[in-house]
NUFI-740200 format. One record per residue (C-alpha): x, z, y. Coordinates in steps of 0.5 Angstrom, whole numbers, plus 500, padded with zeros to 3 digits. Last residue first. Layout:
# residues N
site px: X | pz: Z | py: Y
...
# end
This chain:
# residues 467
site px: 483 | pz: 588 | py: 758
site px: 475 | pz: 588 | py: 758
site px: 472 | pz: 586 | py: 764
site px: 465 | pz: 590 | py: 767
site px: 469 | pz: 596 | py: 769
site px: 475 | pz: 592 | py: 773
site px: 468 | pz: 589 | py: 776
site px: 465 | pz: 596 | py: 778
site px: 471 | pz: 599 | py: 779
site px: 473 | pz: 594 | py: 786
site px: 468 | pz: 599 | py: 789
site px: 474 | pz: 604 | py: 791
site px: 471 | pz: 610 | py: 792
site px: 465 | pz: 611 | py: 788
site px: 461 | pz: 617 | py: 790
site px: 455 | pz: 613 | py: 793
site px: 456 | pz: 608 | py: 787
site px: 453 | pz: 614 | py: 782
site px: 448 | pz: 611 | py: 778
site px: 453 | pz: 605 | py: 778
site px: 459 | pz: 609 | py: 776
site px: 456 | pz: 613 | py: 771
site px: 453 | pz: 605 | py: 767
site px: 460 | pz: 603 | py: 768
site px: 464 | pz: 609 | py: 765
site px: 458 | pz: 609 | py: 759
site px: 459 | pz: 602 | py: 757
site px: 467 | pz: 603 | py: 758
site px: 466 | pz: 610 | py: 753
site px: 462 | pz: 605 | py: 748
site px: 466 | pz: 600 | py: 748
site px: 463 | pz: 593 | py: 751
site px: 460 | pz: 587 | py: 749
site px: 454 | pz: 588 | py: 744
site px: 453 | pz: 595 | py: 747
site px: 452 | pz: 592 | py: 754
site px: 444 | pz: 591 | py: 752
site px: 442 | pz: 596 | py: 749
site px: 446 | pz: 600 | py: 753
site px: 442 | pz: 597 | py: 759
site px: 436 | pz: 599 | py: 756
site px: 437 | pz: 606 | py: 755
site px: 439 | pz: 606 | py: 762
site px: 433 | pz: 604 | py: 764
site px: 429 | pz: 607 | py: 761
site px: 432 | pz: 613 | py: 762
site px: 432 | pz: 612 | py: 770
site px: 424 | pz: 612 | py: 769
site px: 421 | pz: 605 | py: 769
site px: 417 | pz: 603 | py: 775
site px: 409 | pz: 603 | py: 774
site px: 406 | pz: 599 | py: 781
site px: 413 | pz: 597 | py: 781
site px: 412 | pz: 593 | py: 776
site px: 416 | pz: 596 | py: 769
site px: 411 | pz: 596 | py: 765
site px: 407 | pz: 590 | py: 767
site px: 403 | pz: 588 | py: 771
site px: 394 | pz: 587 | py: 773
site px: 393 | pz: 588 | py: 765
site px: 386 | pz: 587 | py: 764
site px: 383 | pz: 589 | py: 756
site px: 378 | pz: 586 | py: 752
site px: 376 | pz: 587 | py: 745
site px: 372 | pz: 583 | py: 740
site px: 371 | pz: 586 | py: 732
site px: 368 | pz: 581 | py: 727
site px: 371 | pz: 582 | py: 722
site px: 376 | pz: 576 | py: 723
site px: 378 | pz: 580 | py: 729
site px: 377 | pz: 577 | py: 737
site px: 382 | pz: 579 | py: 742
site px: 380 | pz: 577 | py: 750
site px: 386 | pz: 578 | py: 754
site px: 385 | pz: 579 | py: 761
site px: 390 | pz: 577 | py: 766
site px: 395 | pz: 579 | py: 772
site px: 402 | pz: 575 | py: 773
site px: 400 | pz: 572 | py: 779
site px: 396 | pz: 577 | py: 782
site px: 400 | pz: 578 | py: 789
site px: 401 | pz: 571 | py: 790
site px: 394 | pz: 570 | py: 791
site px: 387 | pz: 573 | py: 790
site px: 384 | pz: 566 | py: 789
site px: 388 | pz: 565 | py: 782
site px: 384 | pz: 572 | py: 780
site px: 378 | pz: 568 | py: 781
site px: 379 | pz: 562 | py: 779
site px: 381 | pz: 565 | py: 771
site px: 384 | pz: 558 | py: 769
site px: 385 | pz: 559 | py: 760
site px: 390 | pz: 561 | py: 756
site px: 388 | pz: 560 | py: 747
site px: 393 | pz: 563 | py: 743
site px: 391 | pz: 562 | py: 734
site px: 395 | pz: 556 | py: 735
site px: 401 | pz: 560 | py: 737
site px: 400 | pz: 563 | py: 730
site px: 401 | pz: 556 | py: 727
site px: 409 | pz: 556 | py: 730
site px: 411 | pz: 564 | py: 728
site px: 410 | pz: 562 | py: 722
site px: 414 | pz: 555 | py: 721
site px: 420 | pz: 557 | py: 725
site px: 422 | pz: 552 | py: 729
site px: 425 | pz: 556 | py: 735
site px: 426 | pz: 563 | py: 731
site px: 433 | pz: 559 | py: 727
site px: 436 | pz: 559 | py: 734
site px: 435 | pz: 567 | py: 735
site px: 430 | pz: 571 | py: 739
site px: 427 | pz: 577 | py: 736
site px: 434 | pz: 581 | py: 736
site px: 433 | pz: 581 | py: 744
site px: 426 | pz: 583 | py: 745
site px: 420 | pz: 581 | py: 743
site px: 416 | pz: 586 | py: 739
site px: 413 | pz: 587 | py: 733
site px: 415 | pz: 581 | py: 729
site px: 409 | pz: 577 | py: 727
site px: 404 | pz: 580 | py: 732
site px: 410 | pz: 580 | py: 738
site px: 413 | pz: 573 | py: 736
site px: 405 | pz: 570 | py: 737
site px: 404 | pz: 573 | py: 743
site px: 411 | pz: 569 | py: 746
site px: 410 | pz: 563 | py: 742
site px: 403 | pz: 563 | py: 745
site px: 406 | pz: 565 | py: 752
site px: 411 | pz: 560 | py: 752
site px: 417 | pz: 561 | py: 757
site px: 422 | pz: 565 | py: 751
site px: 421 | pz: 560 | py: 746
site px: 421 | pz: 553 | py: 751
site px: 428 | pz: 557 | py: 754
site px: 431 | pz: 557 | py: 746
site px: 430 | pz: 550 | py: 744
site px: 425 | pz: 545 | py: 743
site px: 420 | pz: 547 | py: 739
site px: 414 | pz: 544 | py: 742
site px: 408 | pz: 550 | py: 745
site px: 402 | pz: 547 | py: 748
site px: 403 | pz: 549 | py: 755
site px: 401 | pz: 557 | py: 758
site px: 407 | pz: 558 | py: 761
site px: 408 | pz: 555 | py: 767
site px: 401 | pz: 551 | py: 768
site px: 397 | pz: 558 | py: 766
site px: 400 | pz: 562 | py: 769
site px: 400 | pz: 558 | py: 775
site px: 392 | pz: 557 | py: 775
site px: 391 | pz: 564 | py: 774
site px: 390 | pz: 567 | py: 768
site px: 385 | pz: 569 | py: 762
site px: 388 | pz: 570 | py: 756
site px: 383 | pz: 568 | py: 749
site px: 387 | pz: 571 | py: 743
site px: 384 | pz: 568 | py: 736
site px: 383 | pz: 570 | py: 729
site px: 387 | pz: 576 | py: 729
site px: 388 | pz: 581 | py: 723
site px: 393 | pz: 577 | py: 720
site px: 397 | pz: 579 | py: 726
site px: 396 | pz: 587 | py: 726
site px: 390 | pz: 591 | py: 728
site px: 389 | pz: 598 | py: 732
site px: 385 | pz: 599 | py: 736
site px: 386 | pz: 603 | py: 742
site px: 394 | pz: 603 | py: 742
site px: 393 | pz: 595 | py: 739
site px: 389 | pz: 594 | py: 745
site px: 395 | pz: 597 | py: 749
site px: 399 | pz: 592 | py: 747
site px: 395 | pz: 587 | py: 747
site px: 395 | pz: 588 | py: 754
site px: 402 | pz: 589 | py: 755
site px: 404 | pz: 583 | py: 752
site px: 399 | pz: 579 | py: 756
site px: 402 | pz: 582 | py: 762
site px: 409 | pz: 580 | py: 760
site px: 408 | pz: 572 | py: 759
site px: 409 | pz: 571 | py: 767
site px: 416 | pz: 574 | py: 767
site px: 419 | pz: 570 | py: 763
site px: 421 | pz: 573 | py: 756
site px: 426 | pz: 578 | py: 753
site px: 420 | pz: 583 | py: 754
site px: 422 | pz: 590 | py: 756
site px: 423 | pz: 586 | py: 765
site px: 424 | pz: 589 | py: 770
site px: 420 | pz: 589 | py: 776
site px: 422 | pz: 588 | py: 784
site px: 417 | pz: 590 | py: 790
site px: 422 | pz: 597 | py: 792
site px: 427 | pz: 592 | py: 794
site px: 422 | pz: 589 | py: 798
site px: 423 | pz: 594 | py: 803
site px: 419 | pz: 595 | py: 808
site px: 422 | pz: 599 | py: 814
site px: 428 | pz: 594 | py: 816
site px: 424 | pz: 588 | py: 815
site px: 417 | pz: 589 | py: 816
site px: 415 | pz: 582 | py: 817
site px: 422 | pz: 577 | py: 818
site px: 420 | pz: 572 | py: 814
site px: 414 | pz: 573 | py: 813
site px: 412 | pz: 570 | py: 819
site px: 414 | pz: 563 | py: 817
site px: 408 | pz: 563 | py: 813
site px: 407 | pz: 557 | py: 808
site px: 404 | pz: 552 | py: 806
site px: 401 | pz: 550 | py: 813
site px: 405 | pz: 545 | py: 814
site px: 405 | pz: 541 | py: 808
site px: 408 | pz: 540 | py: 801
site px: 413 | pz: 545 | py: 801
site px: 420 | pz: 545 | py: 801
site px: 422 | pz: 540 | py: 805
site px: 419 | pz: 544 | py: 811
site px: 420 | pz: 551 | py: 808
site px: 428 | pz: 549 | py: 808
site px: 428 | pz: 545 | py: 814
site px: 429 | pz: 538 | py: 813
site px: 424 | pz: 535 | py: 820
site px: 420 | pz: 542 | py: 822
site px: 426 | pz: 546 | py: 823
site px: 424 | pz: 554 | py: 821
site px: 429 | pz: 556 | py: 816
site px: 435 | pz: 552 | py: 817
site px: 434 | pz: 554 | py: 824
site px: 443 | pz: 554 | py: 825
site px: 444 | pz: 548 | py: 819
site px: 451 | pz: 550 | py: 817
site px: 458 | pz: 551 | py: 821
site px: 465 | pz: 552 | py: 818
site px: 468 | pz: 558 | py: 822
site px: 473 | pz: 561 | py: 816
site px: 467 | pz: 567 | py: 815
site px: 462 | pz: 561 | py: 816
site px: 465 | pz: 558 | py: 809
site px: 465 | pz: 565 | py: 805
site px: 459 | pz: 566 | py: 807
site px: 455 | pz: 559 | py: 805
site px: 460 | pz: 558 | py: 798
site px: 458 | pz: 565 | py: 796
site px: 451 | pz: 563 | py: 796
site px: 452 | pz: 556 | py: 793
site px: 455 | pz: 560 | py: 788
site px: 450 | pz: 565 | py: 787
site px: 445 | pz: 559 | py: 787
site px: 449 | pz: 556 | py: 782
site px: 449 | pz: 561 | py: 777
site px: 441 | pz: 563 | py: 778
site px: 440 | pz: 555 | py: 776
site px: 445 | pz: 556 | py: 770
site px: 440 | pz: 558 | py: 764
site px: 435 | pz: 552 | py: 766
site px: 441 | pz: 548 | py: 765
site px: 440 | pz: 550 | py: 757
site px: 434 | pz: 545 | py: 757
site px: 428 | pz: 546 | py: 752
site px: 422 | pz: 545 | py: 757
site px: 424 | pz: 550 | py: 762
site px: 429 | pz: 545 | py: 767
site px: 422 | pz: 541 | py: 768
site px: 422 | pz: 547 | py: 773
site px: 427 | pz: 543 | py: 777
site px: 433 | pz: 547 | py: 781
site px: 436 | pz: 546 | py: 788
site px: 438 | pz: 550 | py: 794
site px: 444 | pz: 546 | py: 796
site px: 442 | pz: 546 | py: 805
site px: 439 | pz: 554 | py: 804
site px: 446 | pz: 556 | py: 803
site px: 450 | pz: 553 | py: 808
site px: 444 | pz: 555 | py: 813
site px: 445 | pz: 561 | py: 810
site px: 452 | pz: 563 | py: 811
site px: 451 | pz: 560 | py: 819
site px: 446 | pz: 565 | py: 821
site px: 451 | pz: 570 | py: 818
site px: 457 | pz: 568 | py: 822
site px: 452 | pz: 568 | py: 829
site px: 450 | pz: 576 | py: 826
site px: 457 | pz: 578 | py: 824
site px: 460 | pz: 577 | py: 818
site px: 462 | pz: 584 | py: 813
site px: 465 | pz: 580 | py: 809
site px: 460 | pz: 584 | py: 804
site px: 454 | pz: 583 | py: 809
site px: 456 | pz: 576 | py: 808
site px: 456 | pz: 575 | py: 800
site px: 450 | pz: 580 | py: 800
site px: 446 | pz: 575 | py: 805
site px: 449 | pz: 568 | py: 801
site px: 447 | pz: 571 | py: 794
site px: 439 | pz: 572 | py: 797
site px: 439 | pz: 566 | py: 802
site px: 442 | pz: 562 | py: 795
site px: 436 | pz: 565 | py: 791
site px: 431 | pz: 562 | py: 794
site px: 432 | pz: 555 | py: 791
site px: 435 | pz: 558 | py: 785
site px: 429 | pz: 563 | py: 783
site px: 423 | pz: 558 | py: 786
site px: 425 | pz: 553 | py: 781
site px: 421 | pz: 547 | py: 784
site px: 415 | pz: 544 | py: 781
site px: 410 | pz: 543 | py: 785
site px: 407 | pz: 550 | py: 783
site px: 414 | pz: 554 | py: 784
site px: 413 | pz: 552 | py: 791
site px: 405 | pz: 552 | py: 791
site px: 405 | pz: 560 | py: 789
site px: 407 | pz: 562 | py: 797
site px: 413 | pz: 559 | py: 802
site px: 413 | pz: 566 | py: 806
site px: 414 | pz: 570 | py: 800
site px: 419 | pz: 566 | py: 797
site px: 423 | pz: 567 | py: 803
site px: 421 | pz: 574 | py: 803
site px: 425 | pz: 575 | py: 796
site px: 431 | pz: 572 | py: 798
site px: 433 | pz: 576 | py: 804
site px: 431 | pz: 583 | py: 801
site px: 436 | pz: 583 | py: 795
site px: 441 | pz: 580 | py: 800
site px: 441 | pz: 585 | py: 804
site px: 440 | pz: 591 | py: 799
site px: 447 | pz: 589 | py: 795
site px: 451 | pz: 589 | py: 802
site px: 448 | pz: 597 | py: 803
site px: 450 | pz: 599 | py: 795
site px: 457 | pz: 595 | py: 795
site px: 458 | pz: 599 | py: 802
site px: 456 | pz: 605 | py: 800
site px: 461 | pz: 605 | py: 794
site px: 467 | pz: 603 | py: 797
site px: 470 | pz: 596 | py: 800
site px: 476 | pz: 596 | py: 801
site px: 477 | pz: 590 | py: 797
site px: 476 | pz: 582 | py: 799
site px: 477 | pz: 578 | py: 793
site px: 474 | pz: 582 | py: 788
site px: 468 | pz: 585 | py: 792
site px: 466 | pz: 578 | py: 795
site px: 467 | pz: 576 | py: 787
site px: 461 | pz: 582 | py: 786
site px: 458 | pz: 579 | py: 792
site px: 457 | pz: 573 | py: 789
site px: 455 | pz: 575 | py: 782
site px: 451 | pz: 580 | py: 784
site px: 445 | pz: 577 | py: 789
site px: 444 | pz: 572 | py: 784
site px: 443 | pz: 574 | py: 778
site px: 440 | pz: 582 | py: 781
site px: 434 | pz: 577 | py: 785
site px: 431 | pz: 574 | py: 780
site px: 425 | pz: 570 | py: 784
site px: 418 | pz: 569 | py: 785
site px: 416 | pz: 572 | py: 791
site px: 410 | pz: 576 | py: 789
site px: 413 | pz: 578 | py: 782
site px: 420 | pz: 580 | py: 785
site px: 423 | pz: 579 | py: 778
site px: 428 | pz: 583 | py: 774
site px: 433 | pz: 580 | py: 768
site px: 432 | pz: 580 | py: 762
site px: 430 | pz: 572 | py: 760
site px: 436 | pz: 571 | py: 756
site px: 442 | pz: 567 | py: 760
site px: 440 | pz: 570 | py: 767
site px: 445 | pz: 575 | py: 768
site px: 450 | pz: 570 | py: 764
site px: 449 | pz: 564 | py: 769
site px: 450 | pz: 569 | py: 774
site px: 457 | pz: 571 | py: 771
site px: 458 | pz: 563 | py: 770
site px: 456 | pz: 560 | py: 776
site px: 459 | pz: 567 | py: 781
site px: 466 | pz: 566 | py: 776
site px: 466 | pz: 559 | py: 779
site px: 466 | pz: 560 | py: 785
site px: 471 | pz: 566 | py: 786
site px: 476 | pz: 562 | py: 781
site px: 477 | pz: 564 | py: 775
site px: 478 | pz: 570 | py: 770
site px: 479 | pz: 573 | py: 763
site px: 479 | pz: 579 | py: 760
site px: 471 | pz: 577 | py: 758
site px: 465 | pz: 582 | py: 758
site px: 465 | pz: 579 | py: 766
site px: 469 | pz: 574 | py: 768
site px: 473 | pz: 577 | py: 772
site px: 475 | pz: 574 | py: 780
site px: 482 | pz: 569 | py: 781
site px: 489 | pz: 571 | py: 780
site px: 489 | pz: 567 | py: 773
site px: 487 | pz: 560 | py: 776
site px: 486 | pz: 555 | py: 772
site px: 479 | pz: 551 | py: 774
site px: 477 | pz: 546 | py: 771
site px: 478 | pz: 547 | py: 763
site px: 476 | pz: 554 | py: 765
site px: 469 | pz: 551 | py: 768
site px: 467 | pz: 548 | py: 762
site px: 470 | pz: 553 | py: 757
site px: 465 | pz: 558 | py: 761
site px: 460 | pz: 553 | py: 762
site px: 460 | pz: 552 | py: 754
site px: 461 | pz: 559 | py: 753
site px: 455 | pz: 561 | py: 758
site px: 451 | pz: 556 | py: 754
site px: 452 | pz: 558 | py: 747
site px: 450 | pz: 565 | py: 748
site px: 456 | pz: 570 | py: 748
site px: 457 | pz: 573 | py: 755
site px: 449 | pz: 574 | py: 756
site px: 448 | pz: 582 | py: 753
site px: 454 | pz: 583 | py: 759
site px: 450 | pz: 579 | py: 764
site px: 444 | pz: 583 | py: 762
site px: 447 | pz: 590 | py: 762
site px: 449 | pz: 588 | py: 770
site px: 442 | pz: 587 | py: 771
site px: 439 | pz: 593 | py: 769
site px: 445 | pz: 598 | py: 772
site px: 442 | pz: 594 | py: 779
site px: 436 | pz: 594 | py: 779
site px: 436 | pz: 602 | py: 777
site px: 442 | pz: 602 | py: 783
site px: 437 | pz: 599 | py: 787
site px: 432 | pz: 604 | py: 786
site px: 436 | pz: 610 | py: 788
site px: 439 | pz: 606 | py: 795
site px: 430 | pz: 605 | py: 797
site px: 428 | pz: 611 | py: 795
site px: 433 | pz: 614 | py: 800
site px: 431 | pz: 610 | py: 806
site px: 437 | pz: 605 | py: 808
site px: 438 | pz: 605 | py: 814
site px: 444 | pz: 610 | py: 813
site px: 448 | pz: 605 | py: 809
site px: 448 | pz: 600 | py: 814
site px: 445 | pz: 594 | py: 816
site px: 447 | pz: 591 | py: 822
site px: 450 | pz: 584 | py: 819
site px: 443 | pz: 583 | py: 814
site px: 438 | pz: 584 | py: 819
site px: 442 | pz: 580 | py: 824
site px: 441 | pz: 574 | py: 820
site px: 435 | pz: 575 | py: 818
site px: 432 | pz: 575 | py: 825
site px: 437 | pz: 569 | py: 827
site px: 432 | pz: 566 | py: 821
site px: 427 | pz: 568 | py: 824
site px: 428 | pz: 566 | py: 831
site px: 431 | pz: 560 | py: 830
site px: 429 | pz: 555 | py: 836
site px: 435 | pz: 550 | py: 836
site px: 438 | pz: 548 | py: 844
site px: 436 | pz: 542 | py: 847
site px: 431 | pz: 544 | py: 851
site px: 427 | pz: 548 | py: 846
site px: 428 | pz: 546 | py: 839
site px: 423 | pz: 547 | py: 833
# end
């Protein structure tokens, strides 16, 4: 798209200038409450994922590299690195154990790519206050989620791993509005960051790289704002370009997507209030099935010996990302598989963290239950779109003959049923209480609730470190 020479970018221009104008008296009330809620629940994911294989094996990777003591937090460690490398392995921690939120319509995680980046913007900088962590932070959650609105259920489809690809507008729009860049500045920290989007589905059979997707797209965001502060160009319509732009190259033809949504309702819709967290420790995809059973279960109860055989009616994304015959390769294929997934609820009453240990991978029970978890194509439900990507109807038949149905449309936390600040804190000290003391844990969780009180944002990641 260019016009005389000149590169037409309305869109991303409008993003851009979204981003570098937004203040925090833009920003509706419900929409500063829920992005604390967001963002209490993220950061307890990251602190339950300091200790999990991958992230140690990045982290050692990355500090044999890197040794810079006067750099950014790990967070849970008393340790630091280099701005770029804590965003890899913080982000990686965020969404180590599939915890963290998901904008169900745009297909991504947001807090792990959003976070990282700006909380390391937040180290290096300093001066920022509370409100300005809260306005940079609902930024970058807005940016990300409308690209994947614009490129629709075909990019995860054809085998992209649509949170890191996304991701990086998302980490590179919070990165520069903490940076405080103008809106020229900020065209250009997206067209660095939209040039290393990357990520591979095939990622979720079994492979720890899977883990570090959302890391990398925080970095490459972090690297775009911080190299358009110091006057380093990127690709100007990055999003728009018809020959190596972003929606082009990643979509298999034109008409794919919508560049219109990319700036639809931006500033008076917010996409923050779209994002769902997550009660299962599990891919987004395989909650609503959970819940469903759940509910009959409430209705009818019955236990694992009870069933025969599941029937999950779903789309035809649900049914290619999480519905494959389930093969014990690693902790990511468990958490992504629906029938490993049903199979864990039944036999272990829940699906959350304790459940999901290395020797759960190849257990022999949970593995001959998945044969009892049958997913099928609901045309219908694939021809409603984006919006019911995660719905389904589970059909349950017990060995006495009883059959029961129940349709669940999204799961507990969407934001058609968002859970209460209660939830929400109480999952996060779930979570943190593996890595921080009980008065630091409560500190960070206030701070976060109240970040409009906060003075000095630089609490936040001196609350997340230990030491």
């Amino acid at each position: 798209m260019a016009h005389d020479g000149v590169r037409d970018n309305p869109y991303t221009r409008g993003m851009a200038e979204f981003v570098s104008g937004l203040t925090y008296d833009d920003i509706p009330a419900e929409v500063r409450q829920r992005i604390k809620l967001l963002m209490l629940d993220s950061l307890g994911c990251g602190l339950y994922g300091v200790d999990l294989e991958w992230t140690r094996i990045v982290r050692e990777t990355m500090q044999a590299i890197d040794h810079t003591t006067d750099g950014c937090r790990l967070w849970g460690t008393d340790q630091k690195l280099s701005a770029p490398h804590a965003a890899l392995i913080n982000g990686t921690m965020v969404q180590g154990f599939e915890l963290d939120d998901v904008h169900r319509r745009g297909v991504m995680h947001v807090g792990a790519v959003v976070l990282p980046a700006l909380i390391a913007v937040t180290e290096m900088k300093g001066g920022l206050n509370g409100k300005d962590f809260l306005t940079a932070a609902v930024a970058g959650y807005e940016i990300g989620p409308r690209v994947g609105i614009c490129m629709g259920q075909e990019h995860i489809g054809q085998g992209w791993h649509s949170g890191a690809t996304l991701g990086v507008f998302s980490a590179a729009a919070g990165a520069a509005r903490g940076l405080n860049l103008s809106s020229e500045q900020t065209i250009h920290a997206l067209g660095v960051a939209g040039t290393q989007a990357a990520g591979l589905m095939a990622a979720q059979y079994g492979a720890m790289v899977k883990r570090m997707h959302a890391g990398r797209a925080s970095q490459s965001g972090l690297y775009g704002a911080l190299l358009a502060a110091n006057g380093f160009t990127g690709i100007v319509d990055v999003l728009e370009s018809e020959y190596g732009g972003f929606c082009s190259t990643f979509s298999r033809s034109q008409d794919r997507f919508e560049l219109a949504e990319l700036t639809k309702g931006l500033g008076s819709d917010w996409e923050t209030m779209r994002i769902s967290l997550k009660f299962y420790s599990c891919v987004g995809s395989n909650h609503t099935t959970l819940d469903a059973i759940r509910t009959m279960q409430e209705r009818h109860p019955f236990g694992a010996e009870d069933v025969e055989r599941f029937v999950v009616h779903g789309s035809q994304v649900t049914v290619d990302h999480v519905g494959w015959a389930y093969k014990p390769e690693g902790l990511t294929s468990a958490q992504l598989n629906l029938p490993f997934c049903v199979a864990t609820y039944m036999l272990e009453g829940d699906c959350f963290v304790e459940q999901f240990t290395e020797d759960c991978v190849a257990n022999p029970e949970r593995m001959a239950y998945c044969e009892r978890v049958e997913t099928m194509h609901d045309a219908e439900i694939t021809a409603k779109g984006s919006t019911a990507r995660h719905e389904v109807w589970v059909e349950t038949f017990l060995k006495d003959g009883t059959h029961l149905q129940e349709r669940c449309e999204a799961p507990r936390g969407s934001e058609f049923s968002f859970a209460s600040e209660a939830d929400v804190a109480a999952k996060f000290e779930k979570l943190a209480i593996h890595t921080l003391p009980n008065a630091q844990m409560a500190e960070l969780r206030d701070a976060i609730l109240n970040m409009e009180d906060l003075k000095d944002a630089g609490d936040i990641p001196r609350l997340l470190s230990k030491g």
